[in-house]
GUKOLDREN-649485 format. One record per atom (N, C-alpha, C, O, CB): x, y negated, z. Coordinates in steps of 0.1 Angstrom, whole numbers, plus 5000, padded with zeros to 4 digits. Each point is the difference from the previous one (the first is absolute). Last residue first. Glycine has a CB too. Example, Ala and Ser with C-alpha at 12.3 -4.5 7.8 and 13.67 -1.06 7.14 Angstrom:
2
512850225071
500949895000
499249895008
500549895001
500750174977
499150515021
499149885000
500949885000
501050005007
497150125005
# end
This chain:
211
547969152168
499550134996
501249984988
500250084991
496749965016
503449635025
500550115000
499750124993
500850105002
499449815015
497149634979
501450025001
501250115003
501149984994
497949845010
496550155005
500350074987
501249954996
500750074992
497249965001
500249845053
500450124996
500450084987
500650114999
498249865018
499549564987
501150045006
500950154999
501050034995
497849795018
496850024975
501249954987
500950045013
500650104996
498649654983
496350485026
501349965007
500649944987
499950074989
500550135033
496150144981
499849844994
501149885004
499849884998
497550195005
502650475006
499949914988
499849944994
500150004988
500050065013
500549995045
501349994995
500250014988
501049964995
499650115022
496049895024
500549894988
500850014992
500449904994
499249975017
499750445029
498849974990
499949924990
499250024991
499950015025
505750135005
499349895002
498750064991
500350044988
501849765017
501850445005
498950065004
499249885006
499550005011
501650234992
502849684968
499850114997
498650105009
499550104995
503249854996
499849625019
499349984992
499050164993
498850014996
503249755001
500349985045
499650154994
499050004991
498850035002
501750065017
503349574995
499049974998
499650174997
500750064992
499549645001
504150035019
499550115000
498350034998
499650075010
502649945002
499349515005
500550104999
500050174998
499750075010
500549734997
496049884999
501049874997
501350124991
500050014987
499449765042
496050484981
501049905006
501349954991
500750054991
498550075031
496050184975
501049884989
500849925010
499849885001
498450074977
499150415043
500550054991
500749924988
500750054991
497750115018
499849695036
500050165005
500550084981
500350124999
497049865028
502549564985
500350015008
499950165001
500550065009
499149684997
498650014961
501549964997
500750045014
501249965002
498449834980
495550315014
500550084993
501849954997
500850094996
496549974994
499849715036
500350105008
500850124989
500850085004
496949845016
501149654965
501149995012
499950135003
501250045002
498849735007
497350144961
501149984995
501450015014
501250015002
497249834975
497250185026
500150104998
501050024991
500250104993
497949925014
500449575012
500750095013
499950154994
500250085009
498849755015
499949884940
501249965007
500050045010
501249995003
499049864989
496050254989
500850024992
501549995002
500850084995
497449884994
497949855033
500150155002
500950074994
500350115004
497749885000
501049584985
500849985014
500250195002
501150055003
497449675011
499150144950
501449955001
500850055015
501150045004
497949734980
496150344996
500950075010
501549974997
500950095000
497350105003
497849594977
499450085010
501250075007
499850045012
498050004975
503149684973
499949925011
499750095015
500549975011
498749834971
503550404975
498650015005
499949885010
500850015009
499150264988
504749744976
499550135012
498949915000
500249884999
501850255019
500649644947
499550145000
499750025010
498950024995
502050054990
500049515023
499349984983
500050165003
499350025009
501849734971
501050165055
498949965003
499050034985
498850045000
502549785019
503050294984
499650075003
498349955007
499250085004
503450024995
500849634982
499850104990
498950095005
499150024993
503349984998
498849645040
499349984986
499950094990
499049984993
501549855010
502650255036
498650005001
498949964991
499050074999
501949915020
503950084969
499150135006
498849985001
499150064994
502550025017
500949534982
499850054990
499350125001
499050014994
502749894999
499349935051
499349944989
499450034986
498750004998
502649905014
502850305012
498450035007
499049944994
499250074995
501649945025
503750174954
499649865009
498450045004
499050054994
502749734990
500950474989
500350015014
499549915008
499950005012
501950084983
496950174955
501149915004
499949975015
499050055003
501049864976
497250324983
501250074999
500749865005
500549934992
499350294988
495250095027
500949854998
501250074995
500350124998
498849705023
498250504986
499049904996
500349894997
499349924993
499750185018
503450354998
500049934983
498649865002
499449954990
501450374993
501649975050
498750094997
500049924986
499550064990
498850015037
504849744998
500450164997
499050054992
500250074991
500949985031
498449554996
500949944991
500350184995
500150034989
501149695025
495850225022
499349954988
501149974988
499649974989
498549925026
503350295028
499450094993
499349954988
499750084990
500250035029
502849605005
500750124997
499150074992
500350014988
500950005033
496649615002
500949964986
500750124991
500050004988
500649775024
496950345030
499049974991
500949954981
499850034988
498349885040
504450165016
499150104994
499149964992
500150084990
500150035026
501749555006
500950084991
499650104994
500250014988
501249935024
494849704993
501050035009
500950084996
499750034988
499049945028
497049794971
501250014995
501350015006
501049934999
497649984989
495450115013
501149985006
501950054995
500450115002
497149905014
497349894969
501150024996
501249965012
500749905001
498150074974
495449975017
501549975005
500850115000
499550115004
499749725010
494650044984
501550034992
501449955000
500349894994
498250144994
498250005057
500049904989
500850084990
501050065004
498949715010
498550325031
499750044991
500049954990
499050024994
500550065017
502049785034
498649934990
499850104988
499249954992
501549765011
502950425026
499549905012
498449974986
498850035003
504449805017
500250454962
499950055012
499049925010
499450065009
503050044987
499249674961
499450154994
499750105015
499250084997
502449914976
499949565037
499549994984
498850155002
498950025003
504049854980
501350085042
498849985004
499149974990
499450114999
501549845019
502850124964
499350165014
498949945001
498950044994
503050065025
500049584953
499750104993
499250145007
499150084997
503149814991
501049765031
498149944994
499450104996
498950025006
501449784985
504250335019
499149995008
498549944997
498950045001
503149955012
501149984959
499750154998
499450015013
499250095000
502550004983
499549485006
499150084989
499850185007
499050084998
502249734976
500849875058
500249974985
498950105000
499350065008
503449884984
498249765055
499450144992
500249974984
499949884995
498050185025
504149675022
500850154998
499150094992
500250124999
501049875024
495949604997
502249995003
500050184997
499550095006
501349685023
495050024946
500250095012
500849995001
500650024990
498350105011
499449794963
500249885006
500950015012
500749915005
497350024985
499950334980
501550004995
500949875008
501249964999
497950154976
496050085029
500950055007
501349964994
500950075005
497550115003
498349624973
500149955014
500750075006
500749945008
497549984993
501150194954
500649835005
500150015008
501149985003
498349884989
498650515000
501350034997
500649824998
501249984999
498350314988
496049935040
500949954986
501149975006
500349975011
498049944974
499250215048
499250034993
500449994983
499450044990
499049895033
504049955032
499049974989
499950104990
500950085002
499549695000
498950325050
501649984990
498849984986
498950054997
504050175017
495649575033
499950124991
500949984991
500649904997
497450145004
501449605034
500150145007
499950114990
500150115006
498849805015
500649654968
498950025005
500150145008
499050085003
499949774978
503849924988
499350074993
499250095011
499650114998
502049874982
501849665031
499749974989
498950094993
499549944990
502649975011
499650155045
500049804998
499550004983
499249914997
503749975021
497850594996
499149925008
499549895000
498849975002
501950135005
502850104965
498450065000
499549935010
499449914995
500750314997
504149665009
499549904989
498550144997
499149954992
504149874994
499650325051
499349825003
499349964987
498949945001
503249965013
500150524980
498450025012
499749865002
498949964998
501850265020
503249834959
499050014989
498550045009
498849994996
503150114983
502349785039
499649884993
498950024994
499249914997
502850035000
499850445030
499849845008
499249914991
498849975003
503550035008
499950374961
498850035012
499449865008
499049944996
502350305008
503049654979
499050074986
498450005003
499149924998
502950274995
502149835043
499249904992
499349994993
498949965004
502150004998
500750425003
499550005011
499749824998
498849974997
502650295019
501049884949
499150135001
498949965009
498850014996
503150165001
502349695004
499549854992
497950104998
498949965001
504749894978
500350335050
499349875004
499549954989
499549895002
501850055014
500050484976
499349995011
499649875004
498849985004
502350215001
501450094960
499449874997
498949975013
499049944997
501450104974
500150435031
500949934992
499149844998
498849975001
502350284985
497350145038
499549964990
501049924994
499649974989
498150055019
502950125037
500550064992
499450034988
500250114995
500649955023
497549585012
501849984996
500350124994
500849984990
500249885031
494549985001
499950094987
501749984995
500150004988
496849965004
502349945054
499250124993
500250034987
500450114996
498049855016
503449655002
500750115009
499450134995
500650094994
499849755029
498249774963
500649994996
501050155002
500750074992
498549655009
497250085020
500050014987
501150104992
499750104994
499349675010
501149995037
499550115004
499850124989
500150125001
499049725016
502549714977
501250115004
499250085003
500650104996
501249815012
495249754982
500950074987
501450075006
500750054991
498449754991
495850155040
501649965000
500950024994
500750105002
499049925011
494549954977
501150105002
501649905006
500249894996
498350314981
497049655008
500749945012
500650115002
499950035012
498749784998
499350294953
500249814998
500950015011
501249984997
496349884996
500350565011
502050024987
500149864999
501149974997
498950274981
496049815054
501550055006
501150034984
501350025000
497450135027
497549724957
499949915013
501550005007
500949925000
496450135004
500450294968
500549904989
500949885011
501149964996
496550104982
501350415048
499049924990
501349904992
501250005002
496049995018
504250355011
498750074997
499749904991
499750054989
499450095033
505949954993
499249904994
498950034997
500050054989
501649885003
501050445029
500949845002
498549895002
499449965010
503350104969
497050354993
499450035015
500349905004
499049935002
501050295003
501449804955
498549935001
499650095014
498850025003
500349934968
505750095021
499249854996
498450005002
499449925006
502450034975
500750485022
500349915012
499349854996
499349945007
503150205000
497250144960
499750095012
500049885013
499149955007
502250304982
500649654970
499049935001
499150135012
498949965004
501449884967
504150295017
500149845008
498349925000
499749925009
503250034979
497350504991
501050015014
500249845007
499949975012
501850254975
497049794969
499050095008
500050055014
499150015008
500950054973
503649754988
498949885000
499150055010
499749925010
500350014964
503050435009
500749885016
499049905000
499749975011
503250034988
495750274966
500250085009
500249915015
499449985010
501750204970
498849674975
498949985008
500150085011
499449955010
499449994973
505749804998
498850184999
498949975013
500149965012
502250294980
500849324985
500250105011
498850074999
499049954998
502549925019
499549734955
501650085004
499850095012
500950025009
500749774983
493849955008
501450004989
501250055006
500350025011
499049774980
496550225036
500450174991
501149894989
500950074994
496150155005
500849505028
501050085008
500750124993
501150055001
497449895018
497349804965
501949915001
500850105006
501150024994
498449735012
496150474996
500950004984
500849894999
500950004991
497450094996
499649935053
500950144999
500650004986
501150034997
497550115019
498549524991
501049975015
501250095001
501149975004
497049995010
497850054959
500649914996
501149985006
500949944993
497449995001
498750385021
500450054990
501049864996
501150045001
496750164992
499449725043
501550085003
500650104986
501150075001
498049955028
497449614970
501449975002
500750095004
501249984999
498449845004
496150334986
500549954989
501449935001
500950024991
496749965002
501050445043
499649854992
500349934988
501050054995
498949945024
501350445002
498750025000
499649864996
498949994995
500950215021
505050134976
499249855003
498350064999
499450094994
502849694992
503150434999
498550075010
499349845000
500749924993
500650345029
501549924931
500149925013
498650015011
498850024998
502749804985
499250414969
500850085012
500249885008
501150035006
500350184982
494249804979
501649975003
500850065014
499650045011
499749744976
498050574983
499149875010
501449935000
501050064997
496850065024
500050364958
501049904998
499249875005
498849964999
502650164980
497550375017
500149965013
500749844998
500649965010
499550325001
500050084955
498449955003
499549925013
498849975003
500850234983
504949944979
499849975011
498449925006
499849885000
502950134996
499150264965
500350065009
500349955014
500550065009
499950054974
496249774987
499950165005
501350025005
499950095009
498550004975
501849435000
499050045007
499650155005
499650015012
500049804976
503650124981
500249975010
498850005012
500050085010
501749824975
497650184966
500350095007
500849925019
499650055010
500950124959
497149625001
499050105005
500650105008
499650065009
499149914972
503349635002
498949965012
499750125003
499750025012
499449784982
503650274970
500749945007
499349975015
500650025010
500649914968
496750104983
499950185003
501049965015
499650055010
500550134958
498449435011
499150065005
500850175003
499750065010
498349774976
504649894995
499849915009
498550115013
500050025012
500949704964
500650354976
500950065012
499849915010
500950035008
501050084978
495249824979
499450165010
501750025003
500250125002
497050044984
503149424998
498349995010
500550175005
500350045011
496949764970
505750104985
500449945019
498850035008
499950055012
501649714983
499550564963
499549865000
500249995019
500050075010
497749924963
504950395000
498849965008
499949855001
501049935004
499250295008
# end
């Protein structure tokens, strides 16, 4: 099978079996998605969700995370790991939207890289979740399954995201990667992978390894 229609049957089928697919972080603003995806490094959106519960009730506007207390900071979101530099991060990146971009999270992938604590694969959320822009978010799930399913064949996020920018559709990049996550989370995990009552499993380079 040519990449385009495994790429497509791959979209078609995920999509049916998850027709509800949204990112798994809660936020209603453009900084509190930005705020929660530093926070989600080395830690499940699950606990991110749980601490940004308490944060954006804490902090209603852009204003209060500038003149936040960084112990106060600090204290909340601490069972996110990497807690102080995390809770700085935040601080620095609410001052430099306000003093520098006018109170809005920027809009490209220069300016947010500018951000204390954001790489690519955050540019990338907001990107494709905040502006509707074509983006590739290149998170572990997305590298796992695109290295299994046969679209890439290497680890590095980067390399992932450029490959996968040139084949997946500009119209539903992004949609393509939280349907990469939810499917590496309920049937291609990391470990043990159920491959055998995976929808993907004859287009799978991975899975034919065992046949």
């Amino acid at each position: 099978m040519k990449k385009k229609d495994k790429i497509k049957k791959i979209y078609s089928d995920l999509s049916k079996l998850y027709p509800n697919v949204e990112c798994q972080l809660n936020y209603s603003t453009d900084y509190e998605l930005l705020f929660a995806t530093r926070l989600s490094a080395q830690c499940t959106d699950v606990r991110v969700n749980k601490v940004t519960e308490e944060l954006f009730s804490r902090y209603k506007t852009l204003e209060d995370y500038a003149n936040a207390d960084f112990d106060d900071m600090s204290e909340i979101v601490k069972s996110c790991g990497v807690y102080k530099m995390k809770a700085q991060n935040i601080i620095d990146s609410a001052k430099m939207i306000l003093d520098t971009y006018g109170g809005k999270v920027p809009d490209n992938m220069e300016d947010l890289l500018k951000l204390p604590g954001v790489g690519r694969k955050t540019a990338n959320l907001i990107l494709g979740e905040i502006y509707d822009k074509p983006a590739i978010i290149a998170d572990t799930h997305c590298i796992r399954l695109s290295n299994r399913l046969g679209l890439c064949d290497f680890p590095d996020p980067l390399k992932v995201e450029i490959t996968l920018k040139k084949t997946i559709p500009e119209e539903y990049q992004t949609k393509f990667c939280h349907l990469l996550v939810w499917h590496g989370r309920n049937y291609c995990k990391a470990k043990n992978p159920s491959c055998k009552e995976c929808s993907l499993y004859t287009v799978c380079s991975y899975s034919k390894k065992d046949k």
